[in-house]
C-alpha positions as CSV (number, residue, x, y, z in Angstrom):
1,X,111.2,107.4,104.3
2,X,110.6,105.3,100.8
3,X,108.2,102.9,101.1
4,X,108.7,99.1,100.8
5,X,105.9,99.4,97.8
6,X,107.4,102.6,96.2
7,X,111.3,100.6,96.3
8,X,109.8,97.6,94.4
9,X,108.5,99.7,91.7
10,X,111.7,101.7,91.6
11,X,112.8,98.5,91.0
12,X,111.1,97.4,88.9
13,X,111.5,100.8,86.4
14,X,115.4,100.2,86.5
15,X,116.4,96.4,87.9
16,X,120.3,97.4,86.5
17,X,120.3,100.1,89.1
18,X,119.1,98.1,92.4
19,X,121.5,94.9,91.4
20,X,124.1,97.6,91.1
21,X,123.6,98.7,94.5
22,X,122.9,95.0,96.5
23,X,125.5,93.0,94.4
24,X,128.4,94.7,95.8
25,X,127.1,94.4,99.0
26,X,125.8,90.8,99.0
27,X,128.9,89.5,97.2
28,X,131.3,90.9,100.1
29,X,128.8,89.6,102.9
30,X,129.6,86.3,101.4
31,X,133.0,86.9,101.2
32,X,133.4,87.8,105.0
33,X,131.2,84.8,105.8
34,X,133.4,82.5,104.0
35,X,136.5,84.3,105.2
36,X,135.1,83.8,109.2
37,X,134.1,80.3,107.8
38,X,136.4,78.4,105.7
39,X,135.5,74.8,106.5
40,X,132.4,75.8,105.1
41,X,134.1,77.4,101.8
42,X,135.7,74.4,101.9
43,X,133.2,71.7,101.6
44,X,130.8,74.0,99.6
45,X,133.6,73.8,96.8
46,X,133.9,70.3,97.5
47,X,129.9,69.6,96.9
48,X,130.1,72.2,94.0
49,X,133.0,69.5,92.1
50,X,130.7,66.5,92.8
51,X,127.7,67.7,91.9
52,X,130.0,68.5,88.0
53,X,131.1,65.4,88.0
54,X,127.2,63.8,88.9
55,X,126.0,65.6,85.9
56,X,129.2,65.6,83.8
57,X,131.2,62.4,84.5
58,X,128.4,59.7,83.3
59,X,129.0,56.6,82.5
60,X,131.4,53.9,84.2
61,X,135.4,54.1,84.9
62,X,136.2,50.2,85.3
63,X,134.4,46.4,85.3
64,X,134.0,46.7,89.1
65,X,132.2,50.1,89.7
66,X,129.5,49.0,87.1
67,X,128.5,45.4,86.4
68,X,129.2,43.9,90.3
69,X,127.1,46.9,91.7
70,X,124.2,48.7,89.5
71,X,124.0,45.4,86.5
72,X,123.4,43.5,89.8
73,X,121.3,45.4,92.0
74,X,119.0,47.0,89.2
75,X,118.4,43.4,87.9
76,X,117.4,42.2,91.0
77,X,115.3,44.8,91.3
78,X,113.8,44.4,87.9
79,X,113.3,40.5,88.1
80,X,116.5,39.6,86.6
81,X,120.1,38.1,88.1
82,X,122.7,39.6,85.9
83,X,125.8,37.7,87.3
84,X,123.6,34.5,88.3
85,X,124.7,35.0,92.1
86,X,121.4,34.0,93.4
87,X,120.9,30.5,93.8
88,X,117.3,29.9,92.1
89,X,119.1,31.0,89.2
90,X,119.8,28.7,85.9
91,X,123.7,28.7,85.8
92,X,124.7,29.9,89.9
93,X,127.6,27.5,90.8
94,X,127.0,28.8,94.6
95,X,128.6,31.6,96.4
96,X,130.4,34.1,94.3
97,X,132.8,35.5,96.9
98,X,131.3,39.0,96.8
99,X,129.1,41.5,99.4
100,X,125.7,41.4,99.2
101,X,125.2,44.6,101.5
102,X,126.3,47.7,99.3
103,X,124.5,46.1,96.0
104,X,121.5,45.4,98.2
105,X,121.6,49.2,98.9
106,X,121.5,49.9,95.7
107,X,118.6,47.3,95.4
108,X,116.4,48.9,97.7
109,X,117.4,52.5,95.8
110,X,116.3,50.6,92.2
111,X,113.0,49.2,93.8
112,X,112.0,53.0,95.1
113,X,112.9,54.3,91.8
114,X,110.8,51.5,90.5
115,X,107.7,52.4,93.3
116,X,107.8,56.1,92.4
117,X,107.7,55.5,88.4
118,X,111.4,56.6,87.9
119,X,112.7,54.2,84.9
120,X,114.9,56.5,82.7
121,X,118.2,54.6,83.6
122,X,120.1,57.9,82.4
123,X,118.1,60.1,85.3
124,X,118.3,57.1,87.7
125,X,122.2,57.1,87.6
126,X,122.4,60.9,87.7
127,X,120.5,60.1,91.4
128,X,122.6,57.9,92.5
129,X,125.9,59.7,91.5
130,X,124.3,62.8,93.4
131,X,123.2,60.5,96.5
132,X,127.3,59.4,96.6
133,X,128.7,63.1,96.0
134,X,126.5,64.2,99.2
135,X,128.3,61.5,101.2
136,X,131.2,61.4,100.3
137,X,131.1,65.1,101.9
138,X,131.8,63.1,105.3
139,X,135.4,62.5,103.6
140,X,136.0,66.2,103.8
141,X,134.4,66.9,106.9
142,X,135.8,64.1,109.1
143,X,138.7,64.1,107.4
144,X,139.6,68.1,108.7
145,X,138.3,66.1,112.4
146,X,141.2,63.9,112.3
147,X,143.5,66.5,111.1
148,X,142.3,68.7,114.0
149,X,143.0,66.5,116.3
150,X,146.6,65.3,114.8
151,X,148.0,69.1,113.8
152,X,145.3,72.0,114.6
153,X,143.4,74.1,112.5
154,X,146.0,75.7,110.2
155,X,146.5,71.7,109.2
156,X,142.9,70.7,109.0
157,X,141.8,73.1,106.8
158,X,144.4,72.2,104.2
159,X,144.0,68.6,104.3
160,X,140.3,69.6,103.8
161,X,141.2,71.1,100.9
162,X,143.1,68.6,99.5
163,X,140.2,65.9,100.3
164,X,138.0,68.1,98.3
165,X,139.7,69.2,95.1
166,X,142.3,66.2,94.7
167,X,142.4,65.6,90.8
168,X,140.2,61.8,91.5
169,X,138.0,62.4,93.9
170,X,135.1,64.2,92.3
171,X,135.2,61.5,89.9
172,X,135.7,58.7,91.7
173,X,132.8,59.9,94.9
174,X,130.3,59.5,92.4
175,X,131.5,55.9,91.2
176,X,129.8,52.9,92.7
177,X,133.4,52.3,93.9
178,X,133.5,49.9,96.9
179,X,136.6,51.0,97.6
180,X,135.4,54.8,98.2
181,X,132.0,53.9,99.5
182,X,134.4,52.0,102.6
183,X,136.2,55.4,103.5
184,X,133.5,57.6,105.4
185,X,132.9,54.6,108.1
186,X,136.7,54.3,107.9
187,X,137.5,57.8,108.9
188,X,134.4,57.2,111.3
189,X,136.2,54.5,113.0
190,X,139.7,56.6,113.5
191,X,138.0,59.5,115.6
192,X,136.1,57.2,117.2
193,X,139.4,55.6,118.2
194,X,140.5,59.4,118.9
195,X,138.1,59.5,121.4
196,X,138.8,56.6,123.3
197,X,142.5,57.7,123.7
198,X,142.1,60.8,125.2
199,X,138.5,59.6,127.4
200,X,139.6,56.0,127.8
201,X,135.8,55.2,127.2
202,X,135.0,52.0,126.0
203,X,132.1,53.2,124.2
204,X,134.3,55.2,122.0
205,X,135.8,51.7,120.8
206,X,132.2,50.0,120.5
207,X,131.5,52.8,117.6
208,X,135.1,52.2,116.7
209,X,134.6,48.5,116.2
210,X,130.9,49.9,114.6
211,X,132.2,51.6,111.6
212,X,134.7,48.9,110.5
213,X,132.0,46.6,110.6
214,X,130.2,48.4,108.5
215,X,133.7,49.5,106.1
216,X,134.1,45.5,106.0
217,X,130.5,44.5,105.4
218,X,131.1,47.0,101.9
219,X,134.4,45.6,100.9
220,X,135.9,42.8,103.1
221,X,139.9,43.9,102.4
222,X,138.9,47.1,104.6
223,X,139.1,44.7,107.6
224,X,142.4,44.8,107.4
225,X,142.3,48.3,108.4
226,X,140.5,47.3,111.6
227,X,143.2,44.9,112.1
228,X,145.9,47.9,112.4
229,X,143.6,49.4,114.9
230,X,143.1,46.7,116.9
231,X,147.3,46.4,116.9
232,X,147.2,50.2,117.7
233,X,145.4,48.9,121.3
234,X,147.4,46.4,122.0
235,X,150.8,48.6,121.4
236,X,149.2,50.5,124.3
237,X,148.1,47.4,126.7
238,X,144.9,48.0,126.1
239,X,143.3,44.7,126.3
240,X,139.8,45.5,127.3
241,X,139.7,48.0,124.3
242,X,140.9,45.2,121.6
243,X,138.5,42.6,122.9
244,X,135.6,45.2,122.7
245,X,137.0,46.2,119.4
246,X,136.5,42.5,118.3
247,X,133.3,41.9,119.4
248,X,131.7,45.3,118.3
249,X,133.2,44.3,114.9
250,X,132.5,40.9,114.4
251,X,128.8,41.5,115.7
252,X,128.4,44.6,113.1
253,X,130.2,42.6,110.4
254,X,127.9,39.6,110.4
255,X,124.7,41.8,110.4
256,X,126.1,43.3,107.4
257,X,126.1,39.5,105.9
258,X,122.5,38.8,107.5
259,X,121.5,38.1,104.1
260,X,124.0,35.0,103.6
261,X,121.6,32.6,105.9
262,X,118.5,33.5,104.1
263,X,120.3,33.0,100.8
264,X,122.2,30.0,101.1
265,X,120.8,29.0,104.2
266,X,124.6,29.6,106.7
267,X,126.3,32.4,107.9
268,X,129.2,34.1,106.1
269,X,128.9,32.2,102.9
270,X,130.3,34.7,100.6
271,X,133.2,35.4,102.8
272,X,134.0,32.0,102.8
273,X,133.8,31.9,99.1
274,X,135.8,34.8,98.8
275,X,138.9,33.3,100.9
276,X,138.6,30.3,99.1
277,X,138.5,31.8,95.7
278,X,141.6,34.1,96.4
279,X,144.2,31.5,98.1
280,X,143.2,29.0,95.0
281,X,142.5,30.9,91.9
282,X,144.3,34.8,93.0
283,X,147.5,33.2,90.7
284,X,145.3,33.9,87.8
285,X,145.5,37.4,87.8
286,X,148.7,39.3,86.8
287,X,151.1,39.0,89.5
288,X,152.8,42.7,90.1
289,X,156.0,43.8,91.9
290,X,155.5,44.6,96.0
291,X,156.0,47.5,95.6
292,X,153.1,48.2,93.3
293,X,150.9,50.2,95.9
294,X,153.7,52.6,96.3
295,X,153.7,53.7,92.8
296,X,150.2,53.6,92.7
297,X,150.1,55.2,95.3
298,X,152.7,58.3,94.2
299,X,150.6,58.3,91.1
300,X,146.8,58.9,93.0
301,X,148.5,61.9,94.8
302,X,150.0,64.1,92.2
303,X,153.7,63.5,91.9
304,X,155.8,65.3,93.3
305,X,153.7,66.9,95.7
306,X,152.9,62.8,96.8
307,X,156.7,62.3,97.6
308,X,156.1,64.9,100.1
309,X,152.5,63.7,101.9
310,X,154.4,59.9,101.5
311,X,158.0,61.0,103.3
312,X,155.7,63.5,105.7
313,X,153.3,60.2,106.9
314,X,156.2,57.6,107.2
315,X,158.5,60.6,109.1
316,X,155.1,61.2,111.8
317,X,155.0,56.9,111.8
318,X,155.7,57.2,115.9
319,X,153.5,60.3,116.7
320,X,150.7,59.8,115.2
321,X,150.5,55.7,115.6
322,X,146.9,55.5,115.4
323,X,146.4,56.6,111.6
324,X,149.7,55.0,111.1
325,X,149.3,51.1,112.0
326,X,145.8,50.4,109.9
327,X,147.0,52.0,107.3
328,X,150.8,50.2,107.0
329,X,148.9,46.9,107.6
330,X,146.8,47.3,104.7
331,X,149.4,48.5,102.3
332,X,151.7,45.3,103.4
333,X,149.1,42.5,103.2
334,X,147.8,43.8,99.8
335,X,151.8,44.3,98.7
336,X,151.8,40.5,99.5
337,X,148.8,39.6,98.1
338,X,149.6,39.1,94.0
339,X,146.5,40.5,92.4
340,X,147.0,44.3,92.8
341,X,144.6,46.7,90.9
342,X,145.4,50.5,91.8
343,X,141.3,50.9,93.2
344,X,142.1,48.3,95.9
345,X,144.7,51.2,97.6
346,X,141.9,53.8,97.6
347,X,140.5,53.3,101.4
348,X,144.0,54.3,103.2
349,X,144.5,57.5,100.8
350,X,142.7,60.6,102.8
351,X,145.2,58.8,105.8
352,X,148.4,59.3,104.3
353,X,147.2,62.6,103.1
354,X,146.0,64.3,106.5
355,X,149.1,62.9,108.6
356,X,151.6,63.4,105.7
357,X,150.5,67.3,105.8
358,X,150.7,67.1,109.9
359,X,154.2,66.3,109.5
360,X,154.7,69.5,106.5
361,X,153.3,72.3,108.9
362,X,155.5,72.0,112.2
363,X,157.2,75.0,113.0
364,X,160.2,73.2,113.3
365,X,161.2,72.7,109.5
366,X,164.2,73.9,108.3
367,X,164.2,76.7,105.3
368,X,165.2,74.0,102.6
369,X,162.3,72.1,103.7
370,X,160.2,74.8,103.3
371,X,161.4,75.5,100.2
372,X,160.8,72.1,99.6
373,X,156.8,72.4,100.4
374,X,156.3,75.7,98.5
375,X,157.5,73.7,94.9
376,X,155.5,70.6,96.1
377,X,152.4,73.0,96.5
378,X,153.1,74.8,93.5
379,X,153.4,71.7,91.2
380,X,150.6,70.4,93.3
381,X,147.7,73.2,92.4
382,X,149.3,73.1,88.7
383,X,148.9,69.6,87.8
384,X,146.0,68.5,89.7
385,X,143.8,71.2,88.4
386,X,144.6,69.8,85.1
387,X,143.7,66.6,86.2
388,X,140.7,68.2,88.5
389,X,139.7,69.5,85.1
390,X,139.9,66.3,83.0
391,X,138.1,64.0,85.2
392,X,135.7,65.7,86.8
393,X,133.9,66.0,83.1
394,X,134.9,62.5,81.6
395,X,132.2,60.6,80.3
396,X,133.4,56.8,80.5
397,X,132.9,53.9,78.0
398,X,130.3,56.5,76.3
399,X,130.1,54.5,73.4
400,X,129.0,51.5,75.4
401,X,126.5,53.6,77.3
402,X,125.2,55.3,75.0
403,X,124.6,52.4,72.4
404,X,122.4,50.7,75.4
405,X,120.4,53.9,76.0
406,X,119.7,54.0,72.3
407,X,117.7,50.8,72.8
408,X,115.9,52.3,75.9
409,X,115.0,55.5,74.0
410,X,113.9,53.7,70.9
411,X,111.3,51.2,73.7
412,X,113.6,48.2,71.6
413,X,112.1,44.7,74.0
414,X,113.2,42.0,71.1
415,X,116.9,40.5,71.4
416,X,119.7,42.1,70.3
417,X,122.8,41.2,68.6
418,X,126.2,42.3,70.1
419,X,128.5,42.2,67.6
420,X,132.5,41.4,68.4
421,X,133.6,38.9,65.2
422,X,136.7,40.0,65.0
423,X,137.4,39.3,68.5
424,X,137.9,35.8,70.5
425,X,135.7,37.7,73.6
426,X,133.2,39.5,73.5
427,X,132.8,42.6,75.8
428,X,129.2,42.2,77.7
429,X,127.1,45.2,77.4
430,X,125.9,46.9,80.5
431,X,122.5,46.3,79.9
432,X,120.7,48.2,82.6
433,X,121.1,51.2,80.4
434,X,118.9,49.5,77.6
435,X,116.2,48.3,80.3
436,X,116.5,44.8,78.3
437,X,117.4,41.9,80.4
438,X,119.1,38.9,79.4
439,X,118.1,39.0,75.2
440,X,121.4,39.4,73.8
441,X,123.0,37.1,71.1
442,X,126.7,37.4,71.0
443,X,128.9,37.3,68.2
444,X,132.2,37.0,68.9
445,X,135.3,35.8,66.2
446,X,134.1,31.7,66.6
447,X,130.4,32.1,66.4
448,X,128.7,30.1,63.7
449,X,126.3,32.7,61.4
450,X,125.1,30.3,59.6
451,X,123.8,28.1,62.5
452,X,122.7,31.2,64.0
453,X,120.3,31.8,61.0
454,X,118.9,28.7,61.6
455,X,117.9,28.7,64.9
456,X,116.5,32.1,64.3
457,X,114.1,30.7,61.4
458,X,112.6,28.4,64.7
459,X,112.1,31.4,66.8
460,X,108.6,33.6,67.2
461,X,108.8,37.2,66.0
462,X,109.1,38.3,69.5
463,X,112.7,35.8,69.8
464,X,113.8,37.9,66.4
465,X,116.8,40.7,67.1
466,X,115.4,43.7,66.5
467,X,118.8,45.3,66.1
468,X,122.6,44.7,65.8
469,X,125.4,46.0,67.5
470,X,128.6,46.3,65.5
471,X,131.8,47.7,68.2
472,X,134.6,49.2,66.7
473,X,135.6,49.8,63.2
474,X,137.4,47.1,62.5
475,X,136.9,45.5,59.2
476,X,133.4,46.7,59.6
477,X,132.0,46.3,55.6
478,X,133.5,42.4,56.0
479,X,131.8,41.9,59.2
480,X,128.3,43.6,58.0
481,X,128.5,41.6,54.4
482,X,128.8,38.4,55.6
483,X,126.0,39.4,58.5
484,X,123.7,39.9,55.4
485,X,124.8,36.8,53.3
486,X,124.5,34.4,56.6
487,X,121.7,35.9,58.9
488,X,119.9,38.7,57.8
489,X,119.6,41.9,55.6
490,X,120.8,45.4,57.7
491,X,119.8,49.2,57.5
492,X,122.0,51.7,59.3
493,X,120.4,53.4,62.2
494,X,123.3,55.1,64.0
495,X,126.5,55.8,65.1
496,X,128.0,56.4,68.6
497,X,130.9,58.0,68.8
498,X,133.3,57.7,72.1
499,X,134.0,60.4,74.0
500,X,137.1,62.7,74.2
501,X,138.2,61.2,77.5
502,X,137.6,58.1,75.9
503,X,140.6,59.3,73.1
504,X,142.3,60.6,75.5
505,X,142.8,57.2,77.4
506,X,143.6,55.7,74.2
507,X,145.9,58.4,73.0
508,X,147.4,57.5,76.5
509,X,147.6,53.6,76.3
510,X,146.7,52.2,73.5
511,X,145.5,49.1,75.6
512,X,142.4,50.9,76.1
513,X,139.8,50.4,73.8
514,X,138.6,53.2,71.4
515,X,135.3,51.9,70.2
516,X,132.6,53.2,68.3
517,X,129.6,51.3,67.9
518,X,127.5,51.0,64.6
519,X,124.3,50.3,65.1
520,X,121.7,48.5,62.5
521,X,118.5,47.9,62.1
522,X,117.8,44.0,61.4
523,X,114.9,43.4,58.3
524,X,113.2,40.1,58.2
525,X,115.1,37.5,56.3
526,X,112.3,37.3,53.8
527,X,109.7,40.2,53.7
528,X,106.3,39.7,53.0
529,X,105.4,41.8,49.7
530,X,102.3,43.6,49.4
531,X,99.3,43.1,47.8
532,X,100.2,39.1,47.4
């Protein structure tokens, strides 16, 4: 018999040769295990995508998923209300018609990074992107419960799949995406409903109730949802079951809005607001077709494999009523509703997925159905691993980003100048990646230089911009000239480039922005000379 001490310095004297003989081995261990446990192969390729896209997909994808959740929450937690929501803030009008529960997450999340000495916005980001891709595992994993229980096994693991490798959802799981933070208590709230309608518990519809509460408390459209399940009890006469339903919800919902009567003092204040704002003011936005969501919906699932999951959900409408209903309600009140954006769509997706493949793997489907579903899968695993590819490596609005995090990494705490004169609007930064609150002169196309200049000269050195942000290269050597001739003298410091998904988007629609920002260092208007 070899000794254990005699192996190790066998292996030691030729690693190649051990690895040879345990690699083999090891490798089909983990094959088998995977084999006898595929959920598990499952979601360890789904946590594999999101933790890519935590590292890889930096930056922000839209308005929403960065300036109403981390601007906010890491302001408050630094001292400093970004959007003026609060009312001891110069400028709040009142209510803004917005959540305060999933930013005040996030709060909490900025104040520990803040305890535990963690300032690097960069490093905080990558955190919190990692923090999302772990939950939005529960996606994948109650997602294959519900399918389960709607069409077995053979069904559950593929929706699984899907959940996990669809072309957006790396990319979007690791978004601060109300929309996608909502799903998990969403899913939650179905097999909770599940559970009531084969036990006829009520407790199953208290945690029902529970986890829309919680969905609504995150973004208030997901009530709707609710709504559909609350229909789904009544279809069956179950009247105890709604009224629990309401109550569970309504008590949940409010203690997600807790923070409304310490704020302003009365409870659901930003609800309120929110109605308010969107039956007066919602004709402001563009007003799209009805049938917006359905496109938008075709488009989120990878045509034409979506025609199939779309015609497969509305075909099962009858037997499987209880993913059905919450999810037709909220398709037909946003439909209504004129302000569409595609994000608003996202909650019902993993629905409409899971009961569209339930419908796909009866043993009842003719041959040229099945023919049918082999081409949809086939131009399913070709063009969303493109996609999967694309996204789950995208680094949005770099240049933006990246222009801030200059100013963190060069410890820049004077004002800075955000250049846009040859534009009517200027695009805010997002200034948590710079760590600089609130010290931002912008130039957009009306701004008086000249009058700037003056009001600088009355300013203290610490009130003087330390740098100037030009975006886009756009009559750039006009723009910087008459900078010098008005306000001050410049020195080049740096460029940041976009990034190729950046181009790509562009390249796409030229209605996205390609910017590059040039940044410059500002000189004193008259420096002292030495040795006067």
């Amino acid at each position: 018999m070899v000794s254990t001490q005699s192996a190790l310095q066998d292996s030691k004297c030729d690693p190649r040769s051990n690895l040879a003989d345990l690699n083999p081995s090891e490798m089909s261990d983990i094959k088998a295990h995977f084999k006898s446990h595929p959920l598990q192969a499952i979601i360890l390729l789904a946590l594999t995508l999101r933790i890519l896209a935590a590292f890889f997909a930096k930056g922000y994808m839209m308005h929403d998923d960065h300036f109403l959740i981390i601007e906010t929450s890491a302001g408050w937690a630094d001292g400093h209300d970004y959007n003026n929501w609060l009312p001891w803030s110069p400028g709040c009008a009142g209510p803004s018609g917005h959540s305060f529960f999933y930013p005040g997450i996030h709060f909490l999340i900025f104040k520990i990074f803040n305890f535990i000495g963690l300032h690097d916005p960069q490093t905080q980001m990558l955190f919190i992107r990692l923090l999302h891709a772990l939950y939005s595992l529960l996606i994948v994993t109650l997602g294959y419960k519900i399918a389960v229980r709607l069409a077995g096994e053979k069904t559950a693991l593929r929706s699984a799949l899907v959940l996990a490798v669809l072309a957006f959802l790396p990319n979007f799981s690791v978004r601060n995406l109300v929309e996608m933070a909502s799903i998990p208590p969403l899913i939650a709230a179905v097999l909770s409903m599940m559970n009531f309608d084969q036990s006829k518990k009520l407790k199953h519809v208290l945690w029902a109730g529970l986890w829309v509460g919680i969905a609504a408390g995150i973004r208030y459209q997901t009530g709707l949802f609710g709504a559909g399940l609350g229909l789904f009890l009544l279809w069956q006469k179950e009247w105890r079951g709604a009224l629990v339903l309401a109550a569970s919800f309504a008590l949940t919902f409010f203690l997600t809005q807790a923070t409304d009567l310490f704020i302003w003092h009365r409870p659901f204040a930003e609800l309120t607001e929110y109605v308010r704002y969107n039956f007066t003011s919602g004709g402001e936005y563009v007003v799209l077709p009805w049938y917006t969501y359905l496109l938008t919906i075709a488009g989120y699932l990878v045509p034409p494999f979506s025609l199939i999951l779309v015609w497969g959900f509305a075909k099962n409408a009858r037997k499987h009523l209880i993913t059905f209903l919450p999810v037709i309600v909220f398709i037909l009140v946003h439909s209504i509703i004129g302000n569409k954006q595609e994000r608003f769509i996202l909650p019902v997706l993993p629905f409409i997925i899971i009961s569209g493949l339930a419908y796909w793997q009866s043993e009842n489907l003719s041959e040229k159905l099945r023919k049918v579903l082999r081409a949809g899968w086939v131009s399913f695993w070709v063009l969303n691993t493109m996609g999967l590819a694309i996204l789950t490596f995208s680094y949005g609005k770099k240049a933006r980003v990246e222009a801030m995090y200059f100013l963190y990494k060069n410890q820049v705490t004077q004002p800075v100048v955000i250049e846009y004169s040859f534009r009517e609007e200027v695009r805010y930064p997002p200034q948590f990646y710079s760590g600089i609150w609130g010290k931002y002169y912008l130039v957009d196309k009306g701004t008086n230089l000249t009058a700037m200049s003056d009001y600088l000269t009355t300013l203290e050195p610490e009130g003087q911009p330390a740098f100037a942000l030009f975006y886009e290269n756009i009559e750039l050597a006009e723009r910087t000239k008459r900078f010098e001739e008005e306000v001050r003298p410049l020195s080049f410091e740096a460029k940041i480039e976009p990034s190729w998904f950046d181009r790509l988007l562009h390249l796409i629609n030229p209605n996205n922005r390609l910017e590059e920002v040039f940044i410059y260092r500002v000189q004193p208007a008259h420096p002292t000379t030495e040795g006067n």
